[in-house]
C-alpha positions as a Markdown table, in Angstrom:
| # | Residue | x | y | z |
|---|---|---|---|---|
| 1 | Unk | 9.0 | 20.8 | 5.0 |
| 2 | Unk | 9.1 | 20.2 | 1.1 |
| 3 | Unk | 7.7 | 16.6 | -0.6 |
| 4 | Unk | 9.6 | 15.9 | -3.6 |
| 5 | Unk | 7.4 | 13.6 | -5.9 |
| 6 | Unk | 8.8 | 12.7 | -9.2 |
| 7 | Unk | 5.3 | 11.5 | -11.0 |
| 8 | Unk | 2.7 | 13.8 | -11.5 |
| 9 | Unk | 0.3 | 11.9 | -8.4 |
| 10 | Unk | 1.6 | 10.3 | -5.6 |
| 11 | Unk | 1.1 | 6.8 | -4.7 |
| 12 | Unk | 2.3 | 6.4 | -8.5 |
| 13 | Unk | 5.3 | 3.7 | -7.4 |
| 14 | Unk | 5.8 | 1.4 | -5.1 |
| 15 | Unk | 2.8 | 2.5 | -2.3 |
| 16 | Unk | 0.3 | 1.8 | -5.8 |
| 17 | Unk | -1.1 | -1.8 | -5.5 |
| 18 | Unk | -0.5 | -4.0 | -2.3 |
| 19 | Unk | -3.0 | -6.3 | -0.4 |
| 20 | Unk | -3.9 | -3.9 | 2.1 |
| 21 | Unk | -3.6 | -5.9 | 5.2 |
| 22 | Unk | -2.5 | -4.2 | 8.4 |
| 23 | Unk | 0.1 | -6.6 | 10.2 |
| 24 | Unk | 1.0 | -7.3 | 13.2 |
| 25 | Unk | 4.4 | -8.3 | 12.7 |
| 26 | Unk | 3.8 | -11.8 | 13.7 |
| 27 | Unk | 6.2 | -13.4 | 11.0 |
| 28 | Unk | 8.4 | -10.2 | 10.4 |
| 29 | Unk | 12.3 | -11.5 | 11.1 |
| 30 | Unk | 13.3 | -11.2 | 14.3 |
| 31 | Unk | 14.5 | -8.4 | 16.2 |
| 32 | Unk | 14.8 | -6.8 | 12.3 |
| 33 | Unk | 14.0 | -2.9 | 11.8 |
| 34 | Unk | 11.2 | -4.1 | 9.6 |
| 35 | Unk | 9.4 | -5.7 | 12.6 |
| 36 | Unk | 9.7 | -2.2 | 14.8 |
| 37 | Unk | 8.2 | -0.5 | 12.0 |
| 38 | Unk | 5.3 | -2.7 | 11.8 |
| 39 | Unk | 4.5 | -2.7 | 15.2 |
| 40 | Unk | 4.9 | 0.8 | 15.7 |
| 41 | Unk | 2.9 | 1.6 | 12.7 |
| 42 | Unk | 0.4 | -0.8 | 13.8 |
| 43 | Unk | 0.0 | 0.9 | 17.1 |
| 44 | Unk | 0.6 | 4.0 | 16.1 |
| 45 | Unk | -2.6 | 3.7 | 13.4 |
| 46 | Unk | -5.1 | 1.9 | 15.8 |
| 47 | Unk | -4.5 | 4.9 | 17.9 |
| 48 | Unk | -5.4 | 7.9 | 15.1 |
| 49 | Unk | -7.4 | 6.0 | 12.7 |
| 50 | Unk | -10.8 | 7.1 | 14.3 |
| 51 | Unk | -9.8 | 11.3 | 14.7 |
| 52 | Unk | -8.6 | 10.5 | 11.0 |
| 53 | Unk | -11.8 | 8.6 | 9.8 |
| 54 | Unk | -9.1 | 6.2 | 8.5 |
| 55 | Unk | -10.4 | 2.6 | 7.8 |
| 56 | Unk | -10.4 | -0.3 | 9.9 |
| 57 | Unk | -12.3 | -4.2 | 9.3 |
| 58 | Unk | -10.9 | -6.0 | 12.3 |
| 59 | Unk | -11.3 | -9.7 | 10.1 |
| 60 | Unk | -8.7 | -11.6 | 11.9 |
| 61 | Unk | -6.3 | -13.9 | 9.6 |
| 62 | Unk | -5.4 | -17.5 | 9.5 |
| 63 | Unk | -2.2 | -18.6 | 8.4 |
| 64 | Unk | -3.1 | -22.1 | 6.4 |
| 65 | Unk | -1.4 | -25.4 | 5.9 |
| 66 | Unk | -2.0 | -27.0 | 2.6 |
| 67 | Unk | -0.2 | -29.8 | 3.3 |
| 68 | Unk | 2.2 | -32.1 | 5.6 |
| 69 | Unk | 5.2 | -30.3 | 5.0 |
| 70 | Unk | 3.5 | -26.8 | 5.7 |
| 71 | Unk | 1.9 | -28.0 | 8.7 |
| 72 | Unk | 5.1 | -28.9 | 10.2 |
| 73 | Unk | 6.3 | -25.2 | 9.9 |
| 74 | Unk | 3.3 | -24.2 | 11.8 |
| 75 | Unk | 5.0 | -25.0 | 15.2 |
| 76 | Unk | 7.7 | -22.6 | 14.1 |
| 77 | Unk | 5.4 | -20.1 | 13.2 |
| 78 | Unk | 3.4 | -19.8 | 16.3 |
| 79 | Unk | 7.0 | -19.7 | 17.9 |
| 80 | Unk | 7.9 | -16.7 | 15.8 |
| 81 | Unk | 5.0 | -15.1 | 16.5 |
| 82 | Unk | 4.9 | -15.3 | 20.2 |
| 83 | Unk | 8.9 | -14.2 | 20.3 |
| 84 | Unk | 7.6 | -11.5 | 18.2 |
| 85 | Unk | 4.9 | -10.0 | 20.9 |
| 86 | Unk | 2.1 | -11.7 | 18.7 |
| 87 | Unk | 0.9 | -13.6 | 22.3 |
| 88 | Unk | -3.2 | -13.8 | 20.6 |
| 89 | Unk | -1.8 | -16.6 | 17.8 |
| 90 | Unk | -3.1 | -20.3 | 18.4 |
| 91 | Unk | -2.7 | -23.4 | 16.5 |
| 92 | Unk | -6.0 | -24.7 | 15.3 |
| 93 | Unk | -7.1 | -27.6 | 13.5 |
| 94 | Unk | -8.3 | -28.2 | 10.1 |
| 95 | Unk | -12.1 | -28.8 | 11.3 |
| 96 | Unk | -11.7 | -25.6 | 13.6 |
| 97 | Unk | -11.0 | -23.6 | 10.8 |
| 98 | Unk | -13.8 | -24.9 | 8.4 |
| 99 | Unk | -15.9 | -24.0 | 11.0 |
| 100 | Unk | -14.8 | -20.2 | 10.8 |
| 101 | Unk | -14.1 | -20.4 | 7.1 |
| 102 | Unk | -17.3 | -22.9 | 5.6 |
| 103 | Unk | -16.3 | -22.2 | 2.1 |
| 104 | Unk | -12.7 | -23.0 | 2.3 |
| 105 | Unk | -11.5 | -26.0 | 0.5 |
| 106 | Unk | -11.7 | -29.6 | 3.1 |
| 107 | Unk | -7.8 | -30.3 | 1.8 |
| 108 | Unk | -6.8 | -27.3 | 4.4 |
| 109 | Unk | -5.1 | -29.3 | 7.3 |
| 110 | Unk | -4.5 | -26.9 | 10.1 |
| 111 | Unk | -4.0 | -23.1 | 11.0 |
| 112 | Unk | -2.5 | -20.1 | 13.0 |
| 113 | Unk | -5.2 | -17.9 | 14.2 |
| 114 | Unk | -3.8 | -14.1 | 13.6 |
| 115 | Unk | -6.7 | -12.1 | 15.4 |
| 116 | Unk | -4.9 | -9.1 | 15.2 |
| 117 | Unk | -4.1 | -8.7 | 11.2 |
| 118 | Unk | -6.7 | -6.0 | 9.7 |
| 119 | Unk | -8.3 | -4.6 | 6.5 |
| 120 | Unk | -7.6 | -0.6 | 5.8 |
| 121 | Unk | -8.3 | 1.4 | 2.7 |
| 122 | Unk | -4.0 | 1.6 | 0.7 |
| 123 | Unk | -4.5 | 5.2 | -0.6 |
| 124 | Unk | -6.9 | 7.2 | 1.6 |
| 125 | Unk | -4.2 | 6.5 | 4.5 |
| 126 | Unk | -1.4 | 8.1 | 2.9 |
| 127 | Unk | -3.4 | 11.0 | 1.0 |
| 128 | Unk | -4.2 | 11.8 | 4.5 |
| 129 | Unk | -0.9 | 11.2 | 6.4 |
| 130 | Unk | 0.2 | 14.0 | 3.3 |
| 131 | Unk | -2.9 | 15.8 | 3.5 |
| 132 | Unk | -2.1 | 16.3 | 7.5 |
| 133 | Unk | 1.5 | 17.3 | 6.6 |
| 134 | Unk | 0.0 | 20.0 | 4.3 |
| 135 | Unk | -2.4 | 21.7 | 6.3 |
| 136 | Unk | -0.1 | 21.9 | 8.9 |
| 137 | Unk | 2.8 | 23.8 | 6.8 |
| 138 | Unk | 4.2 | 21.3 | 4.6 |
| 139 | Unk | 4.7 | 21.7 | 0.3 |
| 140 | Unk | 4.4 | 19.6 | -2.3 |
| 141 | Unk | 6.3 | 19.4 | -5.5 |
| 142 | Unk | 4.7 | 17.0 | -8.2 |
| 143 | Unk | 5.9 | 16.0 | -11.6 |
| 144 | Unk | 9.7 | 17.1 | -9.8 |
| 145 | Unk | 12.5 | 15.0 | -10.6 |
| 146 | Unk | 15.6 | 14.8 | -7.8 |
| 147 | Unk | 18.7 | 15.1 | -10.4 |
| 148 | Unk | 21.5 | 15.5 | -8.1 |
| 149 | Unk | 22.3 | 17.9 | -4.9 |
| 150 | Unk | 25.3 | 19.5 | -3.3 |
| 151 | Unk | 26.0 | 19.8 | 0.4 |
| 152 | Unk | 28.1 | 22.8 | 1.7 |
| 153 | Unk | 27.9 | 24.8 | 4.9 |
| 154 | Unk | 25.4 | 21.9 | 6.8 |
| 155 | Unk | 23.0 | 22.7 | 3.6 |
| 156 | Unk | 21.9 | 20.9 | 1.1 |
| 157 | Unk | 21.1 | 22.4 | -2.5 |
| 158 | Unk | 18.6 | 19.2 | -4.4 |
| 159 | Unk | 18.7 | 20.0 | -8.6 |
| 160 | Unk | 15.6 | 18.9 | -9.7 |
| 161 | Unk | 13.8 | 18.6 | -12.9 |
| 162 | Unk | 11.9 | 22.1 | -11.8 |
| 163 | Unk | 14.9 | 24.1 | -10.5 |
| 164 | Unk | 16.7 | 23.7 | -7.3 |
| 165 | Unk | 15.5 | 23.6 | -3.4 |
| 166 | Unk | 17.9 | 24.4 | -0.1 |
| 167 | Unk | 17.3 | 22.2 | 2.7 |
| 168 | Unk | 19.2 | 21.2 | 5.9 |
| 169 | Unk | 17.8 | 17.7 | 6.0 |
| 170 | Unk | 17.1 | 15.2 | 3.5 |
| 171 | Unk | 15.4 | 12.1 | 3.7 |
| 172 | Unk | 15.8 | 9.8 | 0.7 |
| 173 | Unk | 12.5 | 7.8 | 0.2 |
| 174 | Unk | 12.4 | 6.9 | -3.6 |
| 175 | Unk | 11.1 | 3.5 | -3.5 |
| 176 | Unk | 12.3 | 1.4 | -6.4 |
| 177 | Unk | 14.9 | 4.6 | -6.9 |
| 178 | Unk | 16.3 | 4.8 | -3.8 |
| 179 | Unk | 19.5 | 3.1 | -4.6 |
| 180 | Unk | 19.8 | 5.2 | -7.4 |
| 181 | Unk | 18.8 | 8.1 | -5.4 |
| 182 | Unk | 21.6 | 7.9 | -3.3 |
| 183 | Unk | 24.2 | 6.9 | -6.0 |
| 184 | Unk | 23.4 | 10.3 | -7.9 |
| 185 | Unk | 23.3 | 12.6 | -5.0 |
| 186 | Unk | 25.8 | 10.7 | -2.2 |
| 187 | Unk | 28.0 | 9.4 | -4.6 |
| 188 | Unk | 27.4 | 6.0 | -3.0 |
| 189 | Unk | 24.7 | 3.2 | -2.0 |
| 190 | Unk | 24.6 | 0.3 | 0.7 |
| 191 | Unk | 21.9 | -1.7 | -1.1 |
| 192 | Unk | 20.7 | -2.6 | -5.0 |
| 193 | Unk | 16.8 | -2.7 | -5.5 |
| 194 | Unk | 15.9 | -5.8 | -7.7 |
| 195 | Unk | 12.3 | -4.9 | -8.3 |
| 196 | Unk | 9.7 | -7.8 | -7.6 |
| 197 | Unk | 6.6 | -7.7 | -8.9 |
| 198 | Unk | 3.1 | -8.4 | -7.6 |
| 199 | Unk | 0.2 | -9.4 | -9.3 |
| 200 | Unk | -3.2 | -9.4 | -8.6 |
| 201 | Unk | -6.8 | -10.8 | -9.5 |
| 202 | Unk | -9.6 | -9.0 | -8.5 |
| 203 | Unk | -13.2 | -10.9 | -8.6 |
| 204 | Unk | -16.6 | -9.5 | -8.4 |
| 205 | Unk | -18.0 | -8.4 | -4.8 |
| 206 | Unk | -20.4 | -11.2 | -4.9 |
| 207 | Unk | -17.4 | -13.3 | -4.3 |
| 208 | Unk | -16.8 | -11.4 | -0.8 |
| 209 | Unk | -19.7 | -13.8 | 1.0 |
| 210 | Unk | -17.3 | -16.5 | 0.4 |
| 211 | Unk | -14.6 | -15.4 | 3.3 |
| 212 | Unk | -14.6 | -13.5 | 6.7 |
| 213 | Unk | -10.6 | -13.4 | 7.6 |
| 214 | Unk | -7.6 | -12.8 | 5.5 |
| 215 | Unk | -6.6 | -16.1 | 4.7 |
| 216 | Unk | -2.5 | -16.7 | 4.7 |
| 217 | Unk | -0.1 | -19.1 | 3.2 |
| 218 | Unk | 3.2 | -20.2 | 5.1 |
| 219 | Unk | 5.2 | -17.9 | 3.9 |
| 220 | Unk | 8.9 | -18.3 | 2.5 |
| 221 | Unk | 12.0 | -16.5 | 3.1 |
| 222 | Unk | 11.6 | -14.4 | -0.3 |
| 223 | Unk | 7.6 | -13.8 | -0.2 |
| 224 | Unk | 4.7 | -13.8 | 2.0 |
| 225 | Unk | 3.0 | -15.9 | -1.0 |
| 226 | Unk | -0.3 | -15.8 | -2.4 |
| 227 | Unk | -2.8 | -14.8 | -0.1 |
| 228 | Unk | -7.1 | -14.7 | -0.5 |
| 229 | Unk | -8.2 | -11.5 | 1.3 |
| 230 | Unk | -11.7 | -9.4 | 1.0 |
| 231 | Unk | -11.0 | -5.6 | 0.5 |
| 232 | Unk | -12.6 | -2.4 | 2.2 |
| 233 | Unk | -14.3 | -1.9 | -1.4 |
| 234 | Unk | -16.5 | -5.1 | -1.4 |
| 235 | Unk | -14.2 | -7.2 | -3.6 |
| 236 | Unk | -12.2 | -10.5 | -3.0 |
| 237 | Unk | -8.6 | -10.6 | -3.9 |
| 238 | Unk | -6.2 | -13.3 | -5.0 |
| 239 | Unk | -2.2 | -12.3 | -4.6 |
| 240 | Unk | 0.2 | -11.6 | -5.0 |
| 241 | Unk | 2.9 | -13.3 | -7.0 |
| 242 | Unk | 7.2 | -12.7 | -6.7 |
| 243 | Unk | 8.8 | -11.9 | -9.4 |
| 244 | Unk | 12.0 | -10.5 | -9.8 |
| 245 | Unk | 12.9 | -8.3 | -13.0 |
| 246 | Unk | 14.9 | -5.3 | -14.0 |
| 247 | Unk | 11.9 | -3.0 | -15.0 |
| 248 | Unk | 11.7 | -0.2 | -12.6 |
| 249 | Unk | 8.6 | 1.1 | -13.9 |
| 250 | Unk | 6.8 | -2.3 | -16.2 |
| 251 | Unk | 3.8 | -2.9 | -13.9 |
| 252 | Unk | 2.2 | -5.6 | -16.0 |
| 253 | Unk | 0.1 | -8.1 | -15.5 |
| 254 | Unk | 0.7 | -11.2 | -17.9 |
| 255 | Unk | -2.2 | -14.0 | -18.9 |
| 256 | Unk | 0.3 | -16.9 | -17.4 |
| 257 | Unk | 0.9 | -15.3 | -14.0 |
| 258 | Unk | -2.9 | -14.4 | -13.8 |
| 259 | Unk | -4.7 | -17.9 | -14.4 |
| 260 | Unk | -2.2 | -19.3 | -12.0 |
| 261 | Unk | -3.7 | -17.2 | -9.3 |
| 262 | Unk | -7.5 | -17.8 | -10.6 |
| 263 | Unk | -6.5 | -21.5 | -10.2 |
| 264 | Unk | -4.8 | -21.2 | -7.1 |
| 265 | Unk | -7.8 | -19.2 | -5.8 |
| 266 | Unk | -10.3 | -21.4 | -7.1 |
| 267 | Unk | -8.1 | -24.4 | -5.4 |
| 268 | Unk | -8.4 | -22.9 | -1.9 |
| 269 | Unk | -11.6 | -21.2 | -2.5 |
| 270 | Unk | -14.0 | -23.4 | -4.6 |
| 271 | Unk | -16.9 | -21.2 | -4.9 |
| 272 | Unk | -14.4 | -18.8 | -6.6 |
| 273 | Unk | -15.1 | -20.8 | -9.8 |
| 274 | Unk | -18.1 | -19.4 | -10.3 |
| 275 | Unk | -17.5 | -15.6 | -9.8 |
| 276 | Unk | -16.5 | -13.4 | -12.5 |
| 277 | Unk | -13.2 | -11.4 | -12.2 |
| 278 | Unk | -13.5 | -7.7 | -12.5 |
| 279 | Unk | -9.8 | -6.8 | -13.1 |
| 280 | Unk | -6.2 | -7.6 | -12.4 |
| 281 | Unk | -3.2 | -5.4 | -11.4 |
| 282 | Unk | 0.3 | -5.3 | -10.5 |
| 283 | Unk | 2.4 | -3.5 | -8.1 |
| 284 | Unk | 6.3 | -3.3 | -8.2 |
| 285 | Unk | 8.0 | -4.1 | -4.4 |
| 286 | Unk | 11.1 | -2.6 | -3.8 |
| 287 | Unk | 13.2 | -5.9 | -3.0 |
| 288 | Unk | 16.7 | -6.2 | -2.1 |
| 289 | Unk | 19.6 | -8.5 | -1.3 |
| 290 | Unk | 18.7 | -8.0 | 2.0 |
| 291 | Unk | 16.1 | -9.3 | 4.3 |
| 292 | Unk | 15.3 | -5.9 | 5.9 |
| 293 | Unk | 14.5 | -2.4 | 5.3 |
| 294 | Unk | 17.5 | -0.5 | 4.3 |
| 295 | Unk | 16.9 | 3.1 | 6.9 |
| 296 | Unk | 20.6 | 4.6 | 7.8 |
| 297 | Unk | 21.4 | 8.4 | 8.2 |
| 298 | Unk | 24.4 | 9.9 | 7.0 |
| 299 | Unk | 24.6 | 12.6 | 9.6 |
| 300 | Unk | 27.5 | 14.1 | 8.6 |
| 301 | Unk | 25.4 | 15.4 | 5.4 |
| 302 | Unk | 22.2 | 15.6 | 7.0 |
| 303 | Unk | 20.9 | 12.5 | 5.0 |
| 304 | Unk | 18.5 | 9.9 | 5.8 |
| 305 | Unk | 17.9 | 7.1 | 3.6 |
| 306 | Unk | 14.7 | 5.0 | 3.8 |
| 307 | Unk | 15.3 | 1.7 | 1.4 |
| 308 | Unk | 14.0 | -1.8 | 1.0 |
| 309 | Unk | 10.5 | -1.3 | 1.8 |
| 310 | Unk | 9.2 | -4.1 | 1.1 |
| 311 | Unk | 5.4 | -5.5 | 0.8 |
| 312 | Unk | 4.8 | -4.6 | 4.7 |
| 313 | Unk | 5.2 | -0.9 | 3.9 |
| 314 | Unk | 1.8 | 0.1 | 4.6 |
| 315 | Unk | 1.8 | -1.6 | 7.5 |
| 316 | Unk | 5.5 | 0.0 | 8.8 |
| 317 | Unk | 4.4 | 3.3 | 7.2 |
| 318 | Unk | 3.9 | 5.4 | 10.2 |
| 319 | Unk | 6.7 | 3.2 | 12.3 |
| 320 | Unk | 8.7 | 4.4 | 9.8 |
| 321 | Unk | 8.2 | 7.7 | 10.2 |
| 322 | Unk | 8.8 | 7.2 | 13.7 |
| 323 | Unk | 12.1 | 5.3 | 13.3 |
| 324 | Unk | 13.4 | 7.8 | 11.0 |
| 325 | Unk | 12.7 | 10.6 | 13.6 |
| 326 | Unk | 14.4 | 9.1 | 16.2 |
| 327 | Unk | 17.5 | 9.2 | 13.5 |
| 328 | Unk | 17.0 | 12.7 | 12.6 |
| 329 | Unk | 17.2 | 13.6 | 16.8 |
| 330 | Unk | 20.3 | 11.3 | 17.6 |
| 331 | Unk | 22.0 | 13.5 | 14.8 |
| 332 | Unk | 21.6 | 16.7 | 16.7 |
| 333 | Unk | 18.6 | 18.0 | 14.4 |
| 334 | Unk | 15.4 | 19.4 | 16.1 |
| 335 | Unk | 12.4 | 21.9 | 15.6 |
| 336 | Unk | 10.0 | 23.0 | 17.8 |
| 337 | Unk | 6.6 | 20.8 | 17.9 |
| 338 | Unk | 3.6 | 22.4 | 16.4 |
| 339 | Unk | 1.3 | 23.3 | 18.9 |
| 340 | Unk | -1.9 | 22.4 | 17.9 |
| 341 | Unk | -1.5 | 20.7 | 14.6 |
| 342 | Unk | -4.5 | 20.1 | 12.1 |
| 343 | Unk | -5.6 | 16.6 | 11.9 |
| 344 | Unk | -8.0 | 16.3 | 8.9 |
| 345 | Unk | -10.7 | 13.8 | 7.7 |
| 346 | Unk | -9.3 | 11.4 | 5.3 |
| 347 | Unk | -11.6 | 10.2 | 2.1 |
| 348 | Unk | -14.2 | 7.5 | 2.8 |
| 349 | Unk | -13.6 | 5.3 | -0.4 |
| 350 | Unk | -14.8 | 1.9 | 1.8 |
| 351 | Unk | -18.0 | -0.3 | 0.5 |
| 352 | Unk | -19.2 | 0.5 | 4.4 |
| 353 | Unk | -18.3 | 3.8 | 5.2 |
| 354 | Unk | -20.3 | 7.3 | 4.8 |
| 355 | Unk | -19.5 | 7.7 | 0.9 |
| 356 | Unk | -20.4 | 10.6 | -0.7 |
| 357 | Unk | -23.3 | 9.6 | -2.9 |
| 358 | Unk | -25.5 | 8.9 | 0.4 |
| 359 | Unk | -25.3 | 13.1 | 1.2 |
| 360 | Unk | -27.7 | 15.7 | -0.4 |
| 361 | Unk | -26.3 | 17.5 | -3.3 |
| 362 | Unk | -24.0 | 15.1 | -4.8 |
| 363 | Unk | -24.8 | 16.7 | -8.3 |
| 364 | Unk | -24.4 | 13.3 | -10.7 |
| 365 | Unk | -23.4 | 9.7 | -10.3 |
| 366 | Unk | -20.9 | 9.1 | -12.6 |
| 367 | Unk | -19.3 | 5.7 | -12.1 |
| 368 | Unk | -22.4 | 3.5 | -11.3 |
| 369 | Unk | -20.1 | 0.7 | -10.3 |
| 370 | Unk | -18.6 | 2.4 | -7.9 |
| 371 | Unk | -21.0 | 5.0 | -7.2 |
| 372 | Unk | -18.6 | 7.9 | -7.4 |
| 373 | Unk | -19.9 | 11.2 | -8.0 |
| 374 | Unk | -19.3 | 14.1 | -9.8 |
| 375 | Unk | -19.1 | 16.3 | -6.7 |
| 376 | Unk | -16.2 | 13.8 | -5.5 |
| 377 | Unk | -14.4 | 13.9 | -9.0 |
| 378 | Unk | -14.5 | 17.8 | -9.1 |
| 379 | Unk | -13.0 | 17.7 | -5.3 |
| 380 | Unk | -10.0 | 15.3 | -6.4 |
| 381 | Unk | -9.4 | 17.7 | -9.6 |
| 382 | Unk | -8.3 | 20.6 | -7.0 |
| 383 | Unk | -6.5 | 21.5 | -4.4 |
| 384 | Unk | -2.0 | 20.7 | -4.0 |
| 385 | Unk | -2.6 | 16.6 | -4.2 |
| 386 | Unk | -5.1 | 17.3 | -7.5 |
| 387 | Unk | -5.2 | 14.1 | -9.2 |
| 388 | Unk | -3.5 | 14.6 | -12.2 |
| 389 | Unk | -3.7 | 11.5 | -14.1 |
| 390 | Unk | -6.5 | 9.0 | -14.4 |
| 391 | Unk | -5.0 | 6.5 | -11.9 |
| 392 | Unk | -4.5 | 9.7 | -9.6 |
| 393 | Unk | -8.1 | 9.7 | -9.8 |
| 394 | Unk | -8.9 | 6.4 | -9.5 |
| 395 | Unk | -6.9 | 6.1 | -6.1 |
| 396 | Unk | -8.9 | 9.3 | -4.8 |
| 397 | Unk | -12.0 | 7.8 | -5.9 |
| 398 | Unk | -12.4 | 4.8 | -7.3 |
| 399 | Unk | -14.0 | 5.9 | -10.7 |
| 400 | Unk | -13.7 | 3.0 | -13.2 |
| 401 | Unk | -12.6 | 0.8 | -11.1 |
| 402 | Unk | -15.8 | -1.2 | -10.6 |
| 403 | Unk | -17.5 | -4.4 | -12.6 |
| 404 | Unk | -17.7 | -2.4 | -15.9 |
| 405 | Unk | -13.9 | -1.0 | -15.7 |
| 406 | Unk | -14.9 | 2.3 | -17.0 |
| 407 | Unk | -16.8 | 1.2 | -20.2 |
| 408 | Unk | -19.8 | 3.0 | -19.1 |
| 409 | Unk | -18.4 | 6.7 | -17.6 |
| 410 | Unk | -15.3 | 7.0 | -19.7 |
| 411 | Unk | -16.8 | 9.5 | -22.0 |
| 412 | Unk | -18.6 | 11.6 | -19.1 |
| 413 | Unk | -15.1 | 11.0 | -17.1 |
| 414 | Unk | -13.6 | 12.8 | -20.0 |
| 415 | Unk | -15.6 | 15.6 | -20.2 |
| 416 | Unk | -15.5 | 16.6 | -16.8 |
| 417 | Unk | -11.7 | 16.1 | -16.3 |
| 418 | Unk | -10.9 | 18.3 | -19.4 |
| 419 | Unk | -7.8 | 20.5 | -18.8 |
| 420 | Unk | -7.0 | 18.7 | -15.6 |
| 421 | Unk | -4.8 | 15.7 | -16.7 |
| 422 | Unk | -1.4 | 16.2 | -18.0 |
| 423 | Unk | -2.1 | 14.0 | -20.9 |
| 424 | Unk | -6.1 | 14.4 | -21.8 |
| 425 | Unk | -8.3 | 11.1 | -21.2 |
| 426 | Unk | -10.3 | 10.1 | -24.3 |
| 427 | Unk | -12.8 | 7.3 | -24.5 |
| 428 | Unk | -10.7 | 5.0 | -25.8 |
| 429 | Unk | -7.9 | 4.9 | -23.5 |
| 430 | Unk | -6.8 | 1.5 | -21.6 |
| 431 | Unk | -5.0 | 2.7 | -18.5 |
| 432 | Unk | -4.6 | -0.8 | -16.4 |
């Protein structure tokens, strides 16, 4: 098995910047491939995540009405969710809520209980779902551009930007490319990707204290909305927004967009107004006309396409990869299992887990903030997922990404990542 990655680290698209909640599927659309993939993926990573040393906060959400007309889609919620397998939900009311939630504004008038939704860590999961893939056969190909592809004799022959690759199966995965993807190399595509974008604030771990579940808006047909959530790292996160542009690759966050979410966060959270934000970011989701995730196989070219992941990806991630098996066998492919397959130890990035600074022969912390240490940066500069970028890096171990956004190590960082980036990092570089 071959992983084609056009940028130079993975995780560099669509999979970058999400709110890293692990749903339960309870407002996915019904009987919709999305909400298999969820719920698979759900099951599927409750079951591995210890062997895997994968990350798990078990907070609980509330889904919260702001107002009349939000509370009267609450019923219709809670009915959702329970036709979805979501049985645990409950309507609660606004004083049973403030009772969970003491620093929530007293203008929140009632609430879904969602005991199931969960906190997990957005990149160590995939590094090690790859990681897994790796040790047990697999190669990857960074900085590796898909051009176009023939398919003669029940083979496939995929030009790239770094020669060509045989294959017998292809599964087409290109996030905000995967129309394009499949124009280039099919000829043809059943879906356009209008890419939305998501952004972010970020404030200061003091402002954690202030909430113990994820804490949900009624959602709308085009967005889940802006949601408060604490993350594995110690932060508190306000996000995202929608917006729908033609950019493919402008991940930007813009001054408007951000205060609206300070306010917005500040509105629902008061205590928020006195915490300092440490940064802001912005993911790109790959939305498309269509209220589902585009997964079809051509099997008469050995093709899957996986398209239309939207902002639950994470969460379907490993239902995906289920689903898409189950095409792959219907079309008459098959391998033999492996036998005893490797199952490696994902990195521990979370404010709670066994990081590396608290074990003997660390060498140097580096990033104070974050308390990343040399001995961790030199481990993410080698190996076939080296980070080759500084937001490679940053996703492997959080270096710069704390209150002081890298003023402080940037010059050390840049000393000990000399001929390891494809473009050097100097001191003055602003890279998100």
């Amino acid at each position: 098995m071959a992983v084609v990655e056009k940028a130079s680290d993975i995780l560099d698209g669509a999979s970058k910047a999400n709110s890293a909640i692990l749903h339960t599927g309870f407002d996915a659309p019904p009987g919709s491939v999305e909400l298999t993939c969820i719920q698979d993926g759900y099951r599927e990573y409750r079951e591995i995540y210890a062997d895997m040393g994968l990350v798990l906060e078990e907070t609980g959400a509330f889904v919260v009405g702001w107002s009349d007309e939000e509370v009267a889609k609450l019923e219709g919620i809670l009915a959702k969710a329970h036709g979805n397998g979501v049985d645990d939900c409950s309507l609660i009311s606004a004083s049973e809520l403030l009772r969970h939630e003491p620093s929530l504004a007293d203008h929140a008038k009632a609430a879904i209980t969602v005991p199931g939704e969960c906190l997990i860590d957005p990149w160590s999961a995939p590094y090690a779902y790859l990681q897994q893939a790796l040790d047990n056969g697999a190669e990857v190909f960074v900085s590796c551009t898909v051009t176009g592809g023939e398919f003669e004799a029940g083979e496939w022959r995929i030009a790239t930007s770094r020669g060509s690759l045989r294959t017998r199966q292809v599964i087409n995965c290109a996030g905000l490319y995967g129309d394009v993807v499949d124009e280039d190399v099919l000829g043809v595509t059943d879906f356009h990707i209008t890419p939305r974008k998501g952004q972010f604030v970020v404030f200061d771990k003091a402002a954690s204290s202030l909430l113990n579940a994820v804490i949900l808006p009624v959602p709308t047909s085009r967005t889940k909305g802006v949601v408060l959530f604490r993350t594995v790292f110690g932060n508190l996160a306000v996000g995202p927004t929608a917006e729908d542009q033609d950019s493919r690759d402008d991940a930007s966050s813009d001054k408007a967009a951000i205060e609206m979410l300070i306010a917005a966060g500040v509105d629902k959270l008061p205590g928020l107004a006195n915490m300092p934000v440490t940064a802001v970011y912005a993911g790109l989701r790959p939305a498309t006309q269509f209220q589902d995730y585009q997964i079809s196989a051509d099997a008469a070219r050995n093709w899957i396409t996986v398209g239309g992941i939207r902002s639950t990806g994470l969460s379907g991630a490993l239902g995906i990869g289920q689903y898409v098996f189950k095409l792959y066998s219907q079309s008459g492919a098959k391998h033999p299992a492996i036998a005893d397959p490797v199952v490696p130890r994902a990195k521990v990035l979370a404010q709670s887990g066994p990081r590396d600074w608290k074990s003997a022969g660390y060498g140097e912390i580096v990033c104070h903030c974050e308390l990343v240490t040399a001995r961790e940066i030199n481990k993410a500069l080698s190996g076939p997922l080296a980070a080759r970028s500084l937001q490679g890096l940053k996703r492997q171990t959080r270096v710069t990404m704390g209150r002081c956004q890298g003023f402080f190590c940037s010059a050390r960082l840049a000393e000990i990542t000399t001929g390891h980036f494809d473009e050097p990092l100097s001191e003055g570089d602003d890279d998100e």
